[in-house]
Backbone as JSON Lines, residues from 0, in Angstrom:
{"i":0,"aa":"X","n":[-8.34,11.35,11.17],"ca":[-8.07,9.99,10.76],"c":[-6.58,9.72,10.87]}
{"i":1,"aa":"X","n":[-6.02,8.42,11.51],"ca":[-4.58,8.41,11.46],"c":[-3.98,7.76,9.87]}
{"i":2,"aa":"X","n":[-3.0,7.88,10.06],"ca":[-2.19,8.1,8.36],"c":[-0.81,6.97,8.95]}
{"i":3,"aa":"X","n":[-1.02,5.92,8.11],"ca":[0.24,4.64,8.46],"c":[1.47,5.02,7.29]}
{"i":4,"aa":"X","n":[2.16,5.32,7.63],"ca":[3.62,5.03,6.51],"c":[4.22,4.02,6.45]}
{"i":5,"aa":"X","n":[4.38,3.38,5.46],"ca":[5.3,2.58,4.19],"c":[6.04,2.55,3.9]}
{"i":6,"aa":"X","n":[7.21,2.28,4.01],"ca":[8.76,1.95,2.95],"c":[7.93,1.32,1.6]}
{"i":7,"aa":"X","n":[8.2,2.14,0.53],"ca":[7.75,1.52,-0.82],"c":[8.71,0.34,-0.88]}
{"i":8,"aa":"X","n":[9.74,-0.03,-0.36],"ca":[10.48,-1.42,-0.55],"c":[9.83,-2.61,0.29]}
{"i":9,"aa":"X","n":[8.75,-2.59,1.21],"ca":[8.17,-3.42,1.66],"c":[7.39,-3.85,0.78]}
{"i":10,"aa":"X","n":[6.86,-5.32,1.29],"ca":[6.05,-5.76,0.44],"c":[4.96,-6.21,1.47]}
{"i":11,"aa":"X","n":[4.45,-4.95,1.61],"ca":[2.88,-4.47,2.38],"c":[1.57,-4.13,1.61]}
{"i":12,"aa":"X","n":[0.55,-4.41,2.0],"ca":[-0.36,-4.25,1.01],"c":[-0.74,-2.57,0.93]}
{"i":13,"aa":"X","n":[-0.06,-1.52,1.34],"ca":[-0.17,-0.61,0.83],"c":[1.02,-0.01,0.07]}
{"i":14,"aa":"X","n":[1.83,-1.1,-0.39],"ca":[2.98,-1.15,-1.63],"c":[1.75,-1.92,-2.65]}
{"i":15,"aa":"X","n":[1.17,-2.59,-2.7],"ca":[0.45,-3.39,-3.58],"c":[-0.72,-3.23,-4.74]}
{"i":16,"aa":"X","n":[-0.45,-3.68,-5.82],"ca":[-1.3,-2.65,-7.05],"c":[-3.12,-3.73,-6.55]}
{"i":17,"aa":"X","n":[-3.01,-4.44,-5.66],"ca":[-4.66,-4.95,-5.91],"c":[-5.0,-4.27,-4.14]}
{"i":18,"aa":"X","n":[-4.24,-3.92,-3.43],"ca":[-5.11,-2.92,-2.32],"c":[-5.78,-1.88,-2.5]}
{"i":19,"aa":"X","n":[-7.12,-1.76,-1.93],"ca":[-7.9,-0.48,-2.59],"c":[-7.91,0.57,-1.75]}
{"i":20,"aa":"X","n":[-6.75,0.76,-0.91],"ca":[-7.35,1.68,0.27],"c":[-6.61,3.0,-0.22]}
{"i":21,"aa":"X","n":[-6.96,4.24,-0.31],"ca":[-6.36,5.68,-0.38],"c":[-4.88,5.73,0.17]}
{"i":22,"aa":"X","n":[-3.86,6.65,-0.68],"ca":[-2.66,6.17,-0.25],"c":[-1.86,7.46,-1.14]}
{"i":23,"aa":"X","n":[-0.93,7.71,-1.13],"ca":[0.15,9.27,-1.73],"c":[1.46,8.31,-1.69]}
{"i":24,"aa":"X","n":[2.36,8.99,-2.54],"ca":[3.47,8.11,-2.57],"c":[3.76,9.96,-2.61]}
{"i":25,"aa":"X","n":[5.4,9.13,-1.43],"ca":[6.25,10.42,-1.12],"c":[7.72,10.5,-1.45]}
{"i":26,"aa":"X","n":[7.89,11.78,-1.92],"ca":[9.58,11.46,-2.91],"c":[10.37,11.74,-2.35]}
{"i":27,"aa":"X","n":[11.48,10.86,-2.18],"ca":[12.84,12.21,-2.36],"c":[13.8,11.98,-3.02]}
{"i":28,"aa":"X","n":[13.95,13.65,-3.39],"ca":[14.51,13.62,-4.86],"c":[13.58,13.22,-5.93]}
{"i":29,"aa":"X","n":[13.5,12.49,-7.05],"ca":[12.78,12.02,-7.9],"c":[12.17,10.68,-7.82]}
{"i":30,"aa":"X","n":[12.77,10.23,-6.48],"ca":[12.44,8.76,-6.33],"c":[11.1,8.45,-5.5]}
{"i":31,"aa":"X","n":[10.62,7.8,-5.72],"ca":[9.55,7.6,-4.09],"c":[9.87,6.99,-3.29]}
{"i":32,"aa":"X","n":[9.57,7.47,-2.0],"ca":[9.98,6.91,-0.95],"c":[9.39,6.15,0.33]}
{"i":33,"aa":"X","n":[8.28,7.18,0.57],"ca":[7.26,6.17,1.31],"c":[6.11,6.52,0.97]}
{"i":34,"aa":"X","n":[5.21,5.75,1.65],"ca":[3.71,5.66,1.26],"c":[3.11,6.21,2.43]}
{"i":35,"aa":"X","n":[2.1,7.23,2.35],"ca":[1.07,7.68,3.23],"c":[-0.35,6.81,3.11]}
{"i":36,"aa":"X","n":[-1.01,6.4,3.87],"ca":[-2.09,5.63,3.59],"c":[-3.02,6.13,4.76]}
{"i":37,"aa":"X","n":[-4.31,6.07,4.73],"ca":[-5.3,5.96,5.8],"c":[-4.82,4.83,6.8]}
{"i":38,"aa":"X","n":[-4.98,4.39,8.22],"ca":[-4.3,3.49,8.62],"c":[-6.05,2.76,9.17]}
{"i":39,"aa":"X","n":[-7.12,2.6,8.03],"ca":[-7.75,1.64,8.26],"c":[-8.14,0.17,7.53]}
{"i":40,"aa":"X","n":[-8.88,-0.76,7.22],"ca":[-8.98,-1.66,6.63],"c":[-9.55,-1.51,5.24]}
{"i":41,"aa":"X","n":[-9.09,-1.7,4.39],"ca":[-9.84,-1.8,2.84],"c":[-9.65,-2.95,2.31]}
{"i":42,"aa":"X","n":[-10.75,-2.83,1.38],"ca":[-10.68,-4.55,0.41],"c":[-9.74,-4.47,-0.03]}
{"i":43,"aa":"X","n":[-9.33,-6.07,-0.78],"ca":[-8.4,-6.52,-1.54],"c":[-8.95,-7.17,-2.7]}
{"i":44,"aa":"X","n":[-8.36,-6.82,-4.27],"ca":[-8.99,-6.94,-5.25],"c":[-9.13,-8.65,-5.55]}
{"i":45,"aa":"X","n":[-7.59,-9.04,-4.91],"ca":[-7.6,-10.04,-5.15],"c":[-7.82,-11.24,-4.33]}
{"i":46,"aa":"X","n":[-8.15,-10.44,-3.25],"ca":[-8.44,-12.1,-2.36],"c":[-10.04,-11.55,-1.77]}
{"i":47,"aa":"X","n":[-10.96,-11.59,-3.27],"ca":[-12.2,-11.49,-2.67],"c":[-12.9,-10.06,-1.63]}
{"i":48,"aa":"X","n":[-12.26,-8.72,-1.82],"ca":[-12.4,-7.91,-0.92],"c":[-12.19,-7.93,0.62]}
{"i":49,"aa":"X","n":[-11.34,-9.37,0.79],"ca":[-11.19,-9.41,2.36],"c":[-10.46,-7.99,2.74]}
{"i":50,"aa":"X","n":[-10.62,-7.46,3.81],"ca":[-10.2,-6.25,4.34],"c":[-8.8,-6.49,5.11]}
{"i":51,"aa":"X","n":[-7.51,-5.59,5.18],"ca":[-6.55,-5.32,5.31],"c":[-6.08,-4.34,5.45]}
{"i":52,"aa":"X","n":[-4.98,-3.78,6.46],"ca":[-4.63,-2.6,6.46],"c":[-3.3,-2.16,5.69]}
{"i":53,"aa":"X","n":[-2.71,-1.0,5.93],"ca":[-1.54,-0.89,4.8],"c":[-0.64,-1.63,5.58]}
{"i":54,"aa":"X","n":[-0.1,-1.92,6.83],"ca":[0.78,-2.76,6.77],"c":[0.7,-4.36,6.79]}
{"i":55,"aa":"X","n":[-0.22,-5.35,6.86],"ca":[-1.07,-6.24,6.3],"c":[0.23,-6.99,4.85]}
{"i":56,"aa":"X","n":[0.17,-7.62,4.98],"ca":[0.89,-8.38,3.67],"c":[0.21,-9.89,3.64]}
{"i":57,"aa":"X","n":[0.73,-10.66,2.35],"ca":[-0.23,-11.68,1.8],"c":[0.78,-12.08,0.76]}
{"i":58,"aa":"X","n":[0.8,-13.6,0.73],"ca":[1.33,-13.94,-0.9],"c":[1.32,-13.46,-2.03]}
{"i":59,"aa":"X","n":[-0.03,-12.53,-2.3],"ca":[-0.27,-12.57,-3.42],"c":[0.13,-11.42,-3.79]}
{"i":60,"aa":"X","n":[1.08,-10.46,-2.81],"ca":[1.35,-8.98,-3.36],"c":[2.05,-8.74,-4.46]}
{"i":61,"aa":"X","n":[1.99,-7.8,-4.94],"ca":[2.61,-7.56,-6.29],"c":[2.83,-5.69,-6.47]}
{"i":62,"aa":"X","n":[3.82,-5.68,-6.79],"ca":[3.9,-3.84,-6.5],"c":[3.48,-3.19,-7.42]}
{"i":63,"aa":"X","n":[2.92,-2.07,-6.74],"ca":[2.15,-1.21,-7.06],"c":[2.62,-0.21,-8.32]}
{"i":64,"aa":"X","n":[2.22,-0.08,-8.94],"ca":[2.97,0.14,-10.6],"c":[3.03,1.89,-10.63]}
{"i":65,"aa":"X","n":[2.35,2.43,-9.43],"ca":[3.1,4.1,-9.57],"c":[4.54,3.71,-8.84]}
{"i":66,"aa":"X","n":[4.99,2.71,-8.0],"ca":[6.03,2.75,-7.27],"c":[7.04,2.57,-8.63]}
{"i":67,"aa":"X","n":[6.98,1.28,-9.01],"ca":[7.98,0.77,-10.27],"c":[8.51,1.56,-11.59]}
Protein backbone atom coordinates (compact mmCIF):
# COMPACT_ATOMS: atom_id res chain seq x y z
CA UNK A 1 0.00 0.00 0.00
CA UNK A 2 1.58 3.49 -0.69
CA UNK A 3 2.05 5.81 2.44
CA UNK A 4 1.47 9.92 1.59
CA UNK A 5 3.44 12.31 4.00
CA UNK A 6 2.25 15.50 5.63
CA UNK A 7 3.83 18.56 7.06
CA UNK A 8 1.67 18.62 10.34
CA UNK A 9 1.71 22.55 9.53
CA UNK A 10 -0.50 22.00 6.52
CA UNK A 11 -3.88 22.24 6.67
CA UNK A 12 -4.60 18.84 4.82
CA UNK A 13 -7.11 16.54 5.75
CA UNK A 14 -4.64 14.21 7.08
CA UNK A 15 -3.61 17.14 9.64
CA UNK A 16 -7.43 17.12 10.45
CA UNK A 17 -9.23 15.80 13.71
CA UNK A 18 -12.69 14.83 11.48
CA UNK A 19 -10.54 12.66 8.67
CA UNK A 20 -10.94 9.03 9.31
CA UNK A 21 -8.25 7.57 7.37
CA UNK A 22 -5.15 5.61 9.36
CA UNK A 23 -2.24 7.90 9.88
CA UNK A 24 1.26 7.97 12.61
CA UNK A 25 2.51 11.24 13.48
CA UNK A 26 6.39 11.46 13.20
CA UNK A 27 8.80 13.35 15.65
CA UNK A 28 11.69 15.10 15.79
CA UNK A 29 12.98 15.64 18.81
CA UNK A 30 9.80 15.89 20.94
CA UNK A 31 7.91 17.69 18.40
CA UNK A 32 5.87 16.14 15.55
CA UNK A 33 6.70 16.52 12.44
CA UNK A 34 5.05 14.79 9.72
CA UNK A 35 2.27 12.61 9.14
CA UNK A 36 2.40 9.09 7.56
CA UNK A 37 -1.00 8.19 6.17
CA UNK A 38 -2.29 5.39 3.78
CA UNK A 39 -2.35 7.44 0.48
CA UNK A 40 -6.05 6.29 -0.21
CA UNK A 41 -9.56 7.89 0.14
CA UNK A 42 -11.44 7.85 3.54
CA UNK A 43 -14.58 9.45 4.86
CA UNK A 44 -14.91 12.69 6.39
CA UNK A 45 -16.76 13.03 9.66
CA UNK A 46 -17.81 16.13 8.79
CA UNK A 47 -18.86 16.59 5.41
CA UNK A 48 -21.14 13.53 5.39
CA UNK A 49 -18.38 10.70 4.84
CA UNK A 50 -17.50 12.18 1.44
CA UNK A 51 -14.13 10.46 0.70
CA UNK A 52 -10.71 12.31 0.55
CA UNK A 53 -7.25 11.67 0.58
CA UNK A 54 -4.52 12.91 3.08
CA UNK A 55 -3.54 15.60 0.94
CA UNK A 56 -7.24 16.74 0.05
CA UNK A 57 -8.13 19.94 2.13
CA UNK A 58 -11.64 21.64 2.71
CA UNK A 59 -12.90 24.67 4.75
CA UNK A 60 -13.89 22.90 7.34
CA UNK A 61 -10.40 21.57 8.61
CA UNK A 62 -9.52 21.88 11.98
CA UNK A 63 -6.27 20.27 13.51
CA UNK A 64 -5.92 17.28 14.62
CA UNK A 65 -5.58 17.39 18.48
CA UNK A 66 -2.57 14.63 18.76
CA UNK A 67 -0.72 17.36 16.56
CA UNK A 68 -1.62 20.49 19.03
Amino acid sequence: MSVATVNVKEKKCATCSYWMGQRTLKFSGKSPNIIQADAVAYGCMIQNDKKSTPASSCMRWRLWEKIG
